[in-house]
C-alpha positions as CSV (number, residue, x, y, z in Angstrom):
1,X,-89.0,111.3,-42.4
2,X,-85.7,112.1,-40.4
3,X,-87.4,109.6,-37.8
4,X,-87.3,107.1,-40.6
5,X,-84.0,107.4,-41.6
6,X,-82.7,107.8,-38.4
7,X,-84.2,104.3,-37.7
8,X,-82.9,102.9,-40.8
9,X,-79.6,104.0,-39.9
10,X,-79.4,102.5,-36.5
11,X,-81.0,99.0,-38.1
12,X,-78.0,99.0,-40.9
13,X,-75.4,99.3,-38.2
14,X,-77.3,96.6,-36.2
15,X,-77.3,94.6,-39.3
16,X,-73.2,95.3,-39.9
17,X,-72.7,94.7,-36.3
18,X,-74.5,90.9,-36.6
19,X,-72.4,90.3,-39.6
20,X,-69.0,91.2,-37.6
21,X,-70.0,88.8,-35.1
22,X,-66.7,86.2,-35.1
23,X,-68.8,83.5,-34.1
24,X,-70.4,83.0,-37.2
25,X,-67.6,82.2,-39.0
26,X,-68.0,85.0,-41.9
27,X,-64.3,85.9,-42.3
28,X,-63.2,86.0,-45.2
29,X,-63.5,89.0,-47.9
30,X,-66.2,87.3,-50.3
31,X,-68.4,86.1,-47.7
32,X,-68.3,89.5,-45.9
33,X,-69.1,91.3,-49.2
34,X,-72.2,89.0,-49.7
35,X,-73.5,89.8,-46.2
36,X,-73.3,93.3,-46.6
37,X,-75.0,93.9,-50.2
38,X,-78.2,91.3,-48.8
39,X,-78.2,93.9,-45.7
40,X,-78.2,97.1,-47.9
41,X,-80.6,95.4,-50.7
42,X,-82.5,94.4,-47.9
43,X,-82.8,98.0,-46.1
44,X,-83.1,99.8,-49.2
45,X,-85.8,97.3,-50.8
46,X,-83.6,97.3,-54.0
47,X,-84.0,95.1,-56.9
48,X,-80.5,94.8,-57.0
49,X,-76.9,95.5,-55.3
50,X,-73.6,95.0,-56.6
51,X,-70.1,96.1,-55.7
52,X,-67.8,97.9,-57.8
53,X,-64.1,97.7,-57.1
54,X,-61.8,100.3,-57.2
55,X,-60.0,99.2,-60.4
56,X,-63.4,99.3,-62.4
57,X,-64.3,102.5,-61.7
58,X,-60.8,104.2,-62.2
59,X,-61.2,102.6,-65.5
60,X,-65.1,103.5,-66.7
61,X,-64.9,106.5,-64.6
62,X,-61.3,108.2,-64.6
63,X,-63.2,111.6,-64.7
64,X,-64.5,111.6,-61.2
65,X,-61.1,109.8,-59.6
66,X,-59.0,112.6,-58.3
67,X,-55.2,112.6,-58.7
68,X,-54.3,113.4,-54.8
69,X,-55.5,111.6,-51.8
70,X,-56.8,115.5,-50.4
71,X,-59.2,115.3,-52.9
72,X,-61.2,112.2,-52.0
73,X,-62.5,114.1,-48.7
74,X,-64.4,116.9,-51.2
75,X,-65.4,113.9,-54.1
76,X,-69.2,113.6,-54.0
77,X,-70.3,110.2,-52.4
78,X,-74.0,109.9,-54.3
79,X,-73.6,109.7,-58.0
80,X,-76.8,109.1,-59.5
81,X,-75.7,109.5,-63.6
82,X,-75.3,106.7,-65.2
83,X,-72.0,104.2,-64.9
84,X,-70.9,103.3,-68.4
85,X,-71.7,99.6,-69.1
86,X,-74.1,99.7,-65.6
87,X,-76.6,101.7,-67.1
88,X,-79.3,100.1,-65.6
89,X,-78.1,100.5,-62.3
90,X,-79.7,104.3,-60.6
91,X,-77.2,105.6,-58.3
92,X,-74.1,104.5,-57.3
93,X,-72.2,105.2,-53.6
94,X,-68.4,105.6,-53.7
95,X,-66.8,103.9,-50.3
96,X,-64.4,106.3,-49.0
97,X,-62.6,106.0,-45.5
98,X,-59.6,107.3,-44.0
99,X,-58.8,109.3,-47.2
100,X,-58.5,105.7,-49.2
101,X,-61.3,105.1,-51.9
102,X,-62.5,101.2,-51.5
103,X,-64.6,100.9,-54.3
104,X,-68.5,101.7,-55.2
105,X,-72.1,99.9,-54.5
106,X,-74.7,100.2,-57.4
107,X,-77.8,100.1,-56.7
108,X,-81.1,98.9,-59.0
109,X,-84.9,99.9,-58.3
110,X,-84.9,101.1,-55.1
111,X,-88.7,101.2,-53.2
112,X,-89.5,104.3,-51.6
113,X,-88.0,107.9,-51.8
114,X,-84.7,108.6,-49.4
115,X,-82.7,112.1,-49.0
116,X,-79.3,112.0,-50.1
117,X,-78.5,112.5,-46.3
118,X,-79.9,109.1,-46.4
119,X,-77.0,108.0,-49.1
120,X,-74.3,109.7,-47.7
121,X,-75.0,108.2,-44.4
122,X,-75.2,104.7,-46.4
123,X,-72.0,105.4,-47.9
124,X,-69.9,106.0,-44.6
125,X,-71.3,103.4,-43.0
126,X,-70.5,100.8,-45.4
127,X,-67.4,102.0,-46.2
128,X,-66.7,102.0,-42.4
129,X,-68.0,98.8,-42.2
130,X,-66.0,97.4,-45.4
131,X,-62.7,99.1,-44.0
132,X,-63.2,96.9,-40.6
133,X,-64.1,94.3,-42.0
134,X,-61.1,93.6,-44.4
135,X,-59.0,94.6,-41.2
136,X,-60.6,92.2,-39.0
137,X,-60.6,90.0,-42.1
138,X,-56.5,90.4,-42.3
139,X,-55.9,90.1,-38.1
140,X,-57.5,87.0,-38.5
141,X,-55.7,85.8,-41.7
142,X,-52.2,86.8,-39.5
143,X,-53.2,85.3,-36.5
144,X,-54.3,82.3,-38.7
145,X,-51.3,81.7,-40.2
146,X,-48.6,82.8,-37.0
147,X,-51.0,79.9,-34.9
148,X,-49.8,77.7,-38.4
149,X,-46.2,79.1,-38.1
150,X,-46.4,77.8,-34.1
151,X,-48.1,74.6,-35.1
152,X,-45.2,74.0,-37.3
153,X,-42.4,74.7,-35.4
154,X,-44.4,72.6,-32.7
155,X,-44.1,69.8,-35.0
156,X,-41.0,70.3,-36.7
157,X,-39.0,69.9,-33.0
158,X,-41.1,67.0,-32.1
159,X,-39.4,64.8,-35.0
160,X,-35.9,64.1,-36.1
161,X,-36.9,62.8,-39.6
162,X,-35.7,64.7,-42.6
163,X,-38.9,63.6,-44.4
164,X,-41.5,65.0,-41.8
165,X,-39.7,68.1,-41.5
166,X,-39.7,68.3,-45.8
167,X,-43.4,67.3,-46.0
168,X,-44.4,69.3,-42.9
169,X,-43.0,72.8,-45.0
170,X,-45.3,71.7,-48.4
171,X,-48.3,71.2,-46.4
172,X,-48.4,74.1,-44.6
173,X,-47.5,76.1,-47.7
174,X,-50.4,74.7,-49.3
175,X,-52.5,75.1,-46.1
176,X,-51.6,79.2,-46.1
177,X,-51.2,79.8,-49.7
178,X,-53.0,77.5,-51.9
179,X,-52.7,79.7,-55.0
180,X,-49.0,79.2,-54.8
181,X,-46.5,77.1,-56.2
182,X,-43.7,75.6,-54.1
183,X,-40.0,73.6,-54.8
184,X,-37.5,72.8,-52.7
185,X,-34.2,72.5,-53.6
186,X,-32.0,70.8,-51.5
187,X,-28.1,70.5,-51.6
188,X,-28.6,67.0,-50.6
189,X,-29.5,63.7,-52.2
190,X,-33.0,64.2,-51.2
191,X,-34.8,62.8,-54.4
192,X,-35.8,59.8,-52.9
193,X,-38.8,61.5,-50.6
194,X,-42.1,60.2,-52.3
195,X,-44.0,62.8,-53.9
196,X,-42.4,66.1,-52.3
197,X,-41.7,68.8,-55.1
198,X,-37.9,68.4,-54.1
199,X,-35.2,69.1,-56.7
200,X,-31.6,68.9,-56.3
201,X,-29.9,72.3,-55.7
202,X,-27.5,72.6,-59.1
203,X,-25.6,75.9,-60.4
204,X,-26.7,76.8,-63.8
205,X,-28.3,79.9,-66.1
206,X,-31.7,79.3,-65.1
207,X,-31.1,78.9,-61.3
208,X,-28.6,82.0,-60.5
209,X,-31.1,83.5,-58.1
210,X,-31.5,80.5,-56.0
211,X,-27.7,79.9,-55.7
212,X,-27.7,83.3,-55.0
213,X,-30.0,82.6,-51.9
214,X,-28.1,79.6,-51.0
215,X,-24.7,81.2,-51.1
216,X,-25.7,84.5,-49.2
217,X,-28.1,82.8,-46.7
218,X,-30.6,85.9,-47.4
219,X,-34.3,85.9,-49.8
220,X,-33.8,87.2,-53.3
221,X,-36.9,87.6,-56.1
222,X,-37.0,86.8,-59.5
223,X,-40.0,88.5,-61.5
224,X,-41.3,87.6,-64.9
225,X,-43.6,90.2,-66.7
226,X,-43.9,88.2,-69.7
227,X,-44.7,84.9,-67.3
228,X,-47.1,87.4,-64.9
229,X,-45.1,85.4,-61.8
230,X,-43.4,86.5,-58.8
231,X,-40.6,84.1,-57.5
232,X,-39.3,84.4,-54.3
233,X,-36.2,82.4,-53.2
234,X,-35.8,82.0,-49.3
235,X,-32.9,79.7,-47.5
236,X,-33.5,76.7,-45.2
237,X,-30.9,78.1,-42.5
238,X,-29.8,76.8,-39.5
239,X,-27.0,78.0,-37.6
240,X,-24.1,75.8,-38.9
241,X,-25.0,76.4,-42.7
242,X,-27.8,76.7,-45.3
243,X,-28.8,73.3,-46.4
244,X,-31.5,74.3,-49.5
245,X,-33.4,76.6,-50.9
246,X,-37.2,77.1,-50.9
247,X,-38.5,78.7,-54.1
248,X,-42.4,79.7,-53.5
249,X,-44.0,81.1,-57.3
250,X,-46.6,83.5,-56.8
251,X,-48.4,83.3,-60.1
252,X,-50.5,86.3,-61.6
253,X,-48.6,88.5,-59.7
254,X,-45.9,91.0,-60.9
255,X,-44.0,91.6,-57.8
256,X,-44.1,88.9,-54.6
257,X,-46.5,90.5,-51.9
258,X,-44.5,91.9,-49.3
259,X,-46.7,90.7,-46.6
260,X,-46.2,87.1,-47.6
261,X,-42.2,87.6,-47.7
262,X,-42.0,87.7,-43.3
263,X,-44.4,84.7,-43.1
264,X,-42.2,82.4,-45.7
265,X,-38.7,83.7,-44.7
266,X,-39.9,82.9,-40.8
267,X,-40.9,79.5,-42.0
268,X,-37.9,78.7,-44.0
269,X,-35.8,79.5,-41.2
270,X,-37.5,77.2,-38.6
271,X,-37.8,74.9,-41.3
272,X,-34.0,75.5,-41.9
273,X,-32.9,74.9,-37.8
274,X,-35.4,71.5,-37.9
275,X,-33.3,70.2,-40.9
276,X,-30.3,70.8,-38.9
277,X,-31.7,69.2,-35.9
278,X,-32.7,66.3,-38.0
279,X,-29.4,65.9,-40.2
280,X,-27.3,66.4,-36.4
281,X,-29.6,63.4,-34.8
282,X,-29.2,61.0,-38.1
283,X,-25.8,61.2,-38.1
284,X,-25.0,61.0,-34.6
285,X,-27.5,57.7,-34.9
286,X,-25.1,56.8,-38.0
287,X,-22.4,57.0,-36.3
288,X,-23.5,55.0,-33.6
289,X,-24.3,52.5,-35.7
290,X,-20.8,52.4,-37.5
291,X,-18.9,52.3,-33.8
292,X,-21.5,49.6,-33.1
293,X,-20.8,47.6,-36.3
294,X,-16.6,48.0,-35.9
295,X,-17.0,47.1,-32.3
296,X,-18.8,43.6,-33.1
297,X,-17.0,43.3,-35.6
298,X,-13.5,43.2,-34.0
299,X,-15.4,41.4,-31.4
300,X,-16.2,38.2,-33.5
301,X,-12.9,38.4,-35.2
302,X,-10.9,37.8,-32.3
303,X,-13.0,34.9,-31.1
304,X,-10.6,32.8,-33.4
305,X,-12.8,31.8,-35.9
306,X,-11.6,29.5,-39.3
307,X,-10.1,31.7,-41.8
308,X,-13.3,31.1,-44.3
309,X,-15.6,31.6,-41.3
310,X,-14.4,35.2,-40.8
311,X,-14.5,35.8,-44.4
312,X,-18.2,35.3,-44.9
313,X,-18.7,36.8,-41.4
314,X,-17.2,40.3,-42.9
315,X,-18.6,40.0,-46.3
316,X,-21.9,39.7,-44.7
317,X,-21.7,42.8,-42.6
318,X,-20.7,45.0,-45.6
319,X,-23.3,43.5,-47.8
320,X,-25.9,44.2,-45.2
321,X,-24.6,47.3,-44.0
322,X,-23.6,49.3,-47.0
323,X,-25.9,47.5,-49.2
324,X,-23.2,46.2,-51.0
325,X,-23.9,43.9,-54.4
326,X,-20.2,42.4,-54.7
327,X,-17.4,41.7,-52.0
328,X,-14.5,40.3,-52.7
329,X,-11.2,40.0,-50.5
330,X,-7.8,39.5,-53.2
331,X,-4.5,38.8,-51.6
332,X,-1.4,39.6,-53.3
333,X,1.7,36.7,-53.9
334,X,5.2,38.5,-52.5
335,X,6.1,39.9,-55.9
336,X,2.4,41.3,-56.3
337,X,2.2,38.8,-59.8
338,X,-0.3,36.4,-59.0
339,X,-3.4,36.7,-56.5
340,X,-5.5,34.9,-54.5
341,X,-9.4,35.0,-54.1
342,X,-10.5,34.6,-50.3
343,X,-13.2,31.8,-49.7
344,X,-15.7,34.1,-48.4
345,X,-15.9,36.5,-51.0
346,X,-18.9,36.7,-53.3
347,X,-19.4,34.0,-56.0
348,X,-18.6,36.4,-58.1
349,X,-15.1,36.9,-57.9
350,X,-14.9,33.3,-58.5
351,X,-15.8,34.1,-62.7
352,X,-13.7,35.7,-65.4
353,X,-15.8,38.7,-65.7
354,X,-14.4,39.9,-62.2
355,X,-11.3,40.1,-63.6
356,X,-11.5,43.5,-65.2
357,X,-12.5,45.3,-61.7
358,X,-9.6,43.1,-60.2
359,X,-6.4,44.0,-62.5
360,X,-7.9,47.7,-62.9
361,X,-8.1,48.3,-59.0
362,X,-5.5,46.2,-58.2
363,X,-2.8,48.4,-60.8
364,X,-4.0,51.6,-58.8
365,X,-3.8,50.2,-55.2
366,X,-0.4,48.9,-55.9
367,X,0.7,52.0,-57.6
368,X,-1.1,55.2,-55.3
369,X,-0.7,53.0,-52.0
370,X,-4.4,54.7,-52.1
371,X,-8.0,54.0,-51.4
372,X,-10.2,54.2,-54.6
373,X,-13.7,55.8,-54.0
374,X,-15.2,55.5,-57.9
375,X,-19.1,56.4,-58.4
376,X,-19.2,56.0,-61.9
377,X,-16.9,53.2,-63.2
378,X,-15.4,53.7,-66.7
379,X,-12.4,52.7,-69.0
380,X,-11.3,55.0,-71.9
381,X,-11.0,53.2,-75.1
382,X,-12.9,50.0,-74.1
383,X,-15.9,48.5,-75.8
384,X,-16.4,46.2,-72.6
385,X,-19.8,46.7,-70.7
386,X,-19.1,47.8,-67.2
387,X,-21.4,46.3,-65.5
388,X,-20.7,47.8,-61.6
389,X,-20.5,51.4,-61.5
390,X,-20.3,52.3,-58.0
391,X,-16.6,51.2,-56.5
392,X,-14.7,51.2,-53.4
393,X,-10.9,49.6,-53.1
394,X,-9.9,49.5,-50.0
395,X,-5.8,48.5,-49.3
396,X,-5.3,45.9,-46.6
397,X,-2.1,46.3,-44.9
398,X,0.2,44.8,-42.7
399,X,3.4,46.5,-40.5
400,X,3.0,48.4,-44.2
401,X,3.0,46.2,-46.2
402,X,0.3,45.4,-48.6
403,X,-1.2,42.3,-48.8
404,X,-4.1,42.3,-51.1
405,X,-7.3,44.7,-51.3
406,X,-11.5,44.6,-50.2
407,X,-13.3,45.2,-53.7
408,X,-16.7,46.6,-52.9
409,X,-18.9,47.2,-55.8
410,X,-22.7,47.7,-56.5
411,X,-24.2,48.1,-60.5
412,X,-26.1,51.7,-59.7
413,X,-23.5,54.8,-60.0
414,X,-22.9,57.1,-57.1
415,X,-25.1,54.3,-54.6
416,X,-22.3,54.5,-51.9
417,X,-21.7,57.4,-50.1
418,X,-18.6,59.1,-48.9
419,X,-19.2,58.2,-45.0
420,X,-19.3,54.7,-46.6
421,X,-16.4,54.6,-47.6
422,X,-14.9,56.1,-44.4
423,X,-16.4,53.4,-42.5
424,X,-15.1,50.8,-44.7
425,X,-11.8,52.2,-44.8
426,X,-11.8,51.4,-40.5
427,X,-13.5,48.1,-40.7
428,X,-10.8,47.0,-43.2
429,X,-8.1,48.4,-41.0
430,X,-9.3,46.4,-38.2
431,X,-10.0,43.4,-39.8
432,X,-6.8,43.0,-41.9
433,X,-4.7,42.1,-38.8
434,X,-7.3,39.6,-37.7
435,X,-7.7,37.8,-40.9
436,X,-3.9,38.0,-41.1
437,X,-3.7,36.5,-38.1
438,X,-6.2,33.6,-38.9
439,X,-4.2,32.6,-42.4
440,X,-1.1,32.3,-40.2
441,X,-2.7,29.8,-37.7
442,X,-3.9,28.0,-40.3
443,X,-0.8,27.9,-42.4
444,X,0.9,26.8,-39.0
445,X,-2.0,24.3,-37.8
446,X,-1.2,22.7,-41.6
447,X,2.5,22.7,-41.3
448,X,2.2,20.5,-38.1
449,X,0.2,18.0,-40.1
450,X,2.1,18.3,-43.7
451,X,5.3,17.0,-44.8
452,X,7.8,19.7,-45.3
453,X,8.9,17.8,-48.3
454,X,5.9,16.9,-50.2
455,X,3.3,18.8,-49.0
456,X,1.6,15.7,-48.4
457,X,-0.1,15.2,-45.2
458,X,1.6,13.5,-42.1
459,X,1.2,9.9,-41.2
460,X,-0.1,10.7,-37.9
461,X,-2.9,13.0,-39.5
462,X,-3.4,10.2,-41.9
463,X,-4.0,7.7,-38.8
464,X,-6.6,9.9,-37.2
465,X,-8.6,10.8,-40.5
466,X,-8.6,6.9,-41.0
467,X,-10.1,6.3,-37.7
468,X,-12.6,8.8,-37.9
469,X,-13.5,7.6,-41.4
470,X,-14.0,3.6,-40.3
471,X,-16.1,5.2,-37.4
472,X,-18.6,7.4,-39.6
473,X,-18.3,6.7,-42.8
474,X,-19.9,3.5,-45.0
475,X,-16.7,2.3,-46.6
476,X,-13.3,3.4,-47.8
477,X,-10.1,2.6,-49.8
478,X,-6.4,2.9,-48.4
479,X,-3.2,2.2,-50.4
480,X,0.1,2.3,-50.2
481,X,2.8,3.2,-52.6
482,X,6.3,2.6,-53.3
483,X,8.7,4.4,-55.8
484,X,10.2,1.0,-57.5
485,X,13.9,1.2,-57.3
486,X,14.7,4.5,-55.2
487,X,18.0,3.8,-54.1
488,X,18.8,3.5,-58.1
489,X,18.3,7.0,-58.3
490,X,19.8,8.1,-55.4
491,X,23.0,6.4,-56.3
492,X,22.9,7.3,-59.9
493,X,21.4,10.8,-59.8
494,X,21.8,12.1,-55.9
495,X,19.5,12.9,-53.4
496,X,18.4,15.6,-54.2
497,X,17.6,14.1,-57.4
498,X,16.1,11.2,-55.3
499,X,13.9,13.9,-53.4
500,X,13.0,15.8,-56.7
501,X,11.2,12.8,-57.8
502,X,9.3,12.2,-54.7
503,X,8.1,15.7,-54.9
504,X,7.1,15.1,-58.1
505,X,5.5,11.9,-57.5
506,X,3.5,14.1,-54.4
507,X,2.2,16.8,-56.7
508,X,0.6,13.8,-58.8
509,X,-1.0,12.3,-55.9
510,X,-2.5,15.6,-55.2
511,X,-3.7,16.4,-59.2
512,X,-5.3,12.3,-59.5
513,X,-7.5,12.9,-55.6
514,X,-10.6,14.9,-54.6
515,X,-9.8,17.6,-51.8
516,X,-11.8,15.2,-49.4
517,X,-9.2,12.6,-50.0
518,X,-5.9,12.7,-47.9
519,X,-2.4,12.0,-49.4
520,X,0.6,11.3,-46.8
521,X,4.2,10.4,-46.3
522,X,4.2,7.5,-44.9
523,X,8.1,7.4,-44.6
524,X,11.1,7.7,-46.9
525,X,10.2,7.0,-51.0
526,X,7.1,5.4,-49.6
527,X,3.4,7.4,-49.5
528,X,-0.1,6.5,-48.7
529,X,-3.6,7.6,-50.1
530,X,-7.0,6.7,-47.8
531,X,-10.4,7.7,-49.9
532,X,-12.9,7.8,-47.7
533,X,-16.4,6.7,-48.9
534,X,-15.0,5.2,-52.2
535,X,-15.7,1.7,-53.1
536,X,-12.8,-1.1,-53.9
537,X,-13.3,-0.9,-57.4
538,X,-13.3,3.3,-58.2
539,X,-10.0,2.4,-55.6
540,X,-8.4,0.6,-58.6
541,X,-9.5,3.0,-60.9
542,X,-7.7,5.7,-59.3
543,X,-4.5,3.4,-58.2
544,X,-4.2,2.1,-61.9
545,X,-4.7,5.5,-63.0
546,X,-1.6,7.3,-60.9
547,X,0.5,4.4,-61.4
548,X,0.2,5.3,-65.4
549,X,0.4,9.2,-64.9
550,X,4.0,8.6,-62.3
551,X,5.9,6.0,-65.5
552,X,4.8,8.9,-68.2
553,X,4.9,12.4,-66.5
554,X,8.0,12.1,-64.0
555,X,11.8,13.2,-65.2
556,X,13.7,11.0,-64.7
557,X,11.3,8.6,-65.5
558,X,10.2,6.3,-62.2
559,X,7.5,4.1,-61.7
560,X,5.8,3.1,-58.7
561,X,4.2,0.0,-57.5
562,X,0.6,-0.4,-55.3
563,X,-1.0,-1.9,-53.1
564,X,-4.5,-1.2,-52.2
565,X,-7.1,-2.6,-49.2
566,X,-10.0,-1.9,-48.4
567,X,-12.9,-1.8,-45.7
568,X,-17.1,-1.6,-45.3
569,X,-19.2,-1.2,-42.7
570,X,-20.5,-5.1,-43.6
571,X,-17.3,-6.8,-42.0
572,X,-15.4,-6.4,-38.8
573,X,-12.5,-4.4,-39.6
574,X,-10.0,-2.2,-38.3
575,X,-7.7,0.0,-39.3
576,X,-4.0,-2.3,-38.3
577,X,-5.8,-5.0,-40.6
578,X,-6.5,-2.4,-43.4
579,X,-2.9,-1.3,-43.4
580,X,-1.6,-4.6,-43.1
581,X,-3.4,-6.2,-46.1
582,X,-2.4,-2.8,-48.0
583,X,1.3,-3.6,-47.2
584,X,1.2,-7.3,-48.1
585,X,-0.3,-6.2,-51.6
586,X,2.3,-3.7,-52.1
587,X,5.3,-6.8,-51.0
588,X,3.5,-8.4,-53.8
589,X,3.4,-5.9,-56.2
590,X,7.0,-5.6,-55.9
591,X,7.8,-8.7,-56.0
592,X,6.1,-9.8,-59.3
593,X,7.5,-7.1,-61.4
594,X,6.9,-4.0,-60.1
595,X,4.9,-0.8,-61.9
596,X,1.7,-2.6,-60.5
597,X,-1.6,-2.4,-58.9
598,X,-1.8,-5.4,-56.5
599,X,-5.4,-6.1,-54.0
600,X,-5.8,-7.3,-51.0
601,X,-8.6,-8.7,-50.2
């Protein structure tokens, strides 16, 4: 019989030796546990085995638990009266190793007779076996997760995405822990990352602990008795500052596990240095990319381009870089009273809605001599819908003074950020002087051509547009004019007087043509009109139509007389024969009574 047993002895460790084998992948508690109650049921020839853990039998069996850990070595092993509520079992074996009680195997219908030698020896070596098993079954858990922990930070310095580095901390969470529920709250606007659990980091009653973590840089726990959860709080550090918190819930558990708190804090930290890494790399990319787009910038405005040109040139970068809705450039008069909307500037400062942002950014500029940075656009005591929310007023200066403003605006609050508004502060300040510069050129480019006088155009600017016009163009009208009896009014009223009414006489040239057309001086009290493209008789129209505005709208009252020619690409013409038949029309205007339209044919 000792033989026997003896035998059976040897075979069980055999058994738990096989079952410990690595290789086979059993290695985790439940499947451990399985393995060894087949191997016992199948030893013992049992109807049935089952495992009893510690917790059960302190509860059905406080009698037999002793109070100190001295006692376990003298508690019986082999109890063979009945468990309450497992009466059917016939004996049950207490697990005890290394003074720890592990829990009890019950066993049903057992074949054969065996010594309680027999049962002690089965109780030893399972517990033995069960106390190396869960060990091995823990080594392997750590070395799991640390070869996770090295797989992580592997990845986490491979890539300078904020995104990767946030999704890369959630999945390996839920890789280690799958029980566990996981946040991160970032002090950043993070909220636009897909389906991360990512809330923004904010101070308030229910979030003291993790502003707490975030403020101190160290872990701190919030348990919940009434909730049965466990929260841990643990800082995404790096070495220049904290930049969120990760809040893991451990639920059905009163206090966190303390083995879990080293793996989570070691996470969060590398996860806290990748963020860093990341955050350093996009801005140092940002910021390349800002010196980049100042550089071309100021590039492209010094290649002296039309003042409209460099307009659209800079509305177009801020649109595409900021991701701008509305641009708008607004220069200021001398006397700051009346402005000036830059061709170039969105269609929508062109409308009377634009006004409101105008007048209300415009008042603080002039006032502050300040930037505005506004991310949520309001005015007290106003039923008006503001329709852009997200603001940015930029001054544009020149040797000090202010000349007008860049009005940058988008409909969603808060959508521009404060480096935004840095960078468009410079690209302002380096684009004011070059626009400056391009309004003068042009204003001096038009003097050479305009009449100080009038404002009217030149007559050698005149001549060239005439030439161009016969040489592209299908047809045109010219016509001159004279004030009828000019050196009346310079005798009656003075010359200045006398120049008074040609300006006058000027400014209603300008109101009665398109902008295509071209008004000029042609010398003294007489002008000239040229429309290019315009047929003989919408010539007339026009012609009739200024010599009736000039006899009711001029003080003191003057008429004019006119002669008009005109030109087609159907007859050899030229631009001495125009003028000529133009100038014998206007003789005969004047000479048959003046206040006239007279053709030339």
């Amino acid at each position: 019989m000792e033989q026997f047993e003896l035998q059976m002895k040897l075979k069980l460790k055999s058994h738990f030796f096989d079952i410990m084998d690595t290789e086979d992948g059993l290695l985790n508690d439940d499947q451990l546990m399985k393995a060894m109650l087949e191997t016992i049921k199948e030893l013992t020839g049992a109807l049935d085995v089952s495992f009893l853990d510690t917790s059960i039998i302190e509860k059905k069996m406080p009698s037999i638990v002793p109070f100190s850990i001295s006692e376990l070595s003298r508690l019986s092993k082999v109890y063979k009266q009945l468990v309450p509520e497992f009466e059917e079992y016939d004996l049950m074996l207490l697990l005890i190793h290394k003074d720890c009680l592990l829990g009890g195997i019950l066993l049903k219908g057992i074949e054969g007779s065996f010594s309680d030698e027999f049962f002690d020896m089965l109780s030893e070596e399972s517990a033995r076996f069960l106390y190396k098993a869960r060990q091995l079954v823990k080594t392997i858990s750590e070395e799991k997760r640390y070869k996770q922990l090295y797989r992580v930070t592997e990845k986490f310095h491979s890539s300078m995405n904020i995104d990767d580095v946030l999704g890369e901390i959630i999945y390996t969470l839920q890789e280690v822990y799958p029980s566990f529920i996981y946040y991160l709250l970032l002090s950043h606007d993070n909220n636009k990352l897909g389906d991360l659990p990512i809330k923004d980091l904010e101070y308030d009653s229910e979030n003291i602990a993790a502003m707490q973590a975030y403020v101190t840089g160290t872990s701190q726990f919030e348990d919940s008795i009434q909730e049965k959860k466990s929260i841990l709080y643990t800082p995404l550090k790096g070495k220049q500052g904290v930049y969120g918190v990760l809040q893991v819930i451990a639920p059905n558990s009163l206090v966190f596990p303390n083995n879990e708190v080293e793996f989570i804090t070691l996470l969060a930290n590398t996860a806290g240095t990748a963020l860093e890494n990341a955050q350093l790399y996009q801005q140092s990319k940002r910021l390349i990319t800002d010196l980049q787009l100042i550089n071309e910038t100021s590039h492209r405005l010094n290649s002296n381009l039309r003042l409209t040109e460099t307009m659209t040139f800079i509305t177009e970068q801020i649109i595409h870089s900021f991701d701008a809705e509305e641009v708008g450039f607004i220069l200021f008069s001398k006397d700051y009273k009346e402005i000036k909307i830059l061709k170039g500037s969105t269609d929508f400062f062109q409308q009377k809605d634009a006004e409101l942002y105008i007048n209300y950014t415009k008042g603080k500029v002039e006032k502050e001599k300040e930037s505005l940075f506004i991310g949520d656009f309001n005015l007290q005591d106003s039923l008006t819908r503001i329709q852009y929310k997200s603001i940015m007023a930029v001054p544009m200066t020149q040797s000090g003074v202010l000349k007008g403003i860049a009005l940058v605006m988008h409909q969603q609050p808060y959508h521009f950020t404060f480096e935004t508004f840095k960078l468009l502060q410079s690209l302002v300040h380096h684009s004011t002087l070059a626009f400056t510069n391009s309004m003068l050129r042009e204003e001096l480019e038009k003097m050479v051509v305009t009449d100080h006088l009038t404002k009217l155009y030149s007559r050698s600017y005149l001549d060239e547009k005439i030439h161009l016009s016969m040489n592209k163009d299908q047809e045109g009208t010219f016509m001159m004019i004279d004030i009828d009896n000019f050196k009346l009014i310079n005798d009656t009223f003075g010359h200045q007087v006398g120049d008074d009414v040609i300006i006058q006489v000027a400014d209603l040239i300008n109101a009665n043509i398109r902008g295509s057309d071209i008004g000029a001086r042609w010398g003294g009290e007489e002008l000239a009109i040229y429309l290019p493209g315009v047929s003989l008789n919408a010539g007339i129209i026009i012609a009739e139509r200024l010599v009736r505005r000039v006899s009711e709208c001029t003080k003191p009252q003057v008429t004019i007389s006119c002669g008009v020619s005109h030109w087609n690409k159907g007859c050899h013409d030229s631009y001495p024969a125009l003028f000529k038949r133009a100038d014998r029309a206007l003789y005969m205007a004047k000479q048959s009574g003046k206040n006239k339209v007279v053709v030339q044919k």
